[in-house]
N, C-alpha and C positions, 0 to 999 in steps of 0.2 A: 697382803692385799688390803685396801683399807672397806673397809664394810659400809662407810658413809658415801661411797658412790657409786651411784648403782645405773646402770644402764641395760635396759631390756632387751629384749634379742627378736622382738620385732617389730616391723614399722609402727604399727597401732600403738603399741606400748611407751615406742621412743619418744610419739609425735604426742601422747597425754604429759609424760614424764617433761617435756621439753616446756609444755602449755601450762604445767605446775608450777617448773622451776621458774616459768620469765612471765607470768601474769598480767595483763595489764595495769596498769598504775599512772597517779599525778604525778608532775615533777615534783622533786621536795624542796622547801625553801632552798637550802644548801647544794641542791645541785645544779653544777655545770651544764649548761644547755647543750652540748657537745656530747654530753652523755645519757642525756636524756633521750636525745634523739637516735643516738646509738642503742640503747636499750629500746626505743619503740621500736627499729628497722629490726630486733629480731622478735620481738610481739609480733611485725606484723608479717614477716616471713613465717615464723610458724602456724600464725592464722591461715596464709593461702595454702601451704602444704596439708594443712587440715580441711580446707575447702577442696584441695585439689584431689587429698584421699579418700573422700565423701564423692566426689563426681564419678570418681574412678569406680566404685562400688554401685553407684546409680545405675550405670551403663552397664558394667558387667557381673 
């Protein structure tokens, strides 16, 4: 099994692990705009899953 990937075994864990690995960021000179923008849609997918798992705790 490789040791360098590690996926946690609950929501809270995956969705920090996930906000780690994809961080927000500038485009870099060298990048494809194509990719750029792929890389923010899951910034900003993991941003609402974390907004939405914070609501979800609000309420109950």
């Amino acid at each position: 099994m490789d040791d360098s990937l590690y996926l946690p075994e609950t929501t809270d864990g995956l969705l920090e692990f996930l906000a780690e690995t994809y961080p927000p960021k500038c485009i870099a000179p060298d990048q494809r705009p194509e990719d750029a923008h792929r890389y923010a849609g899951k910034v900003e997918l993991i941003r609402e899953l974390i907004s939405q798992r914070e609501q979800e705790r609000d309420e109950g």
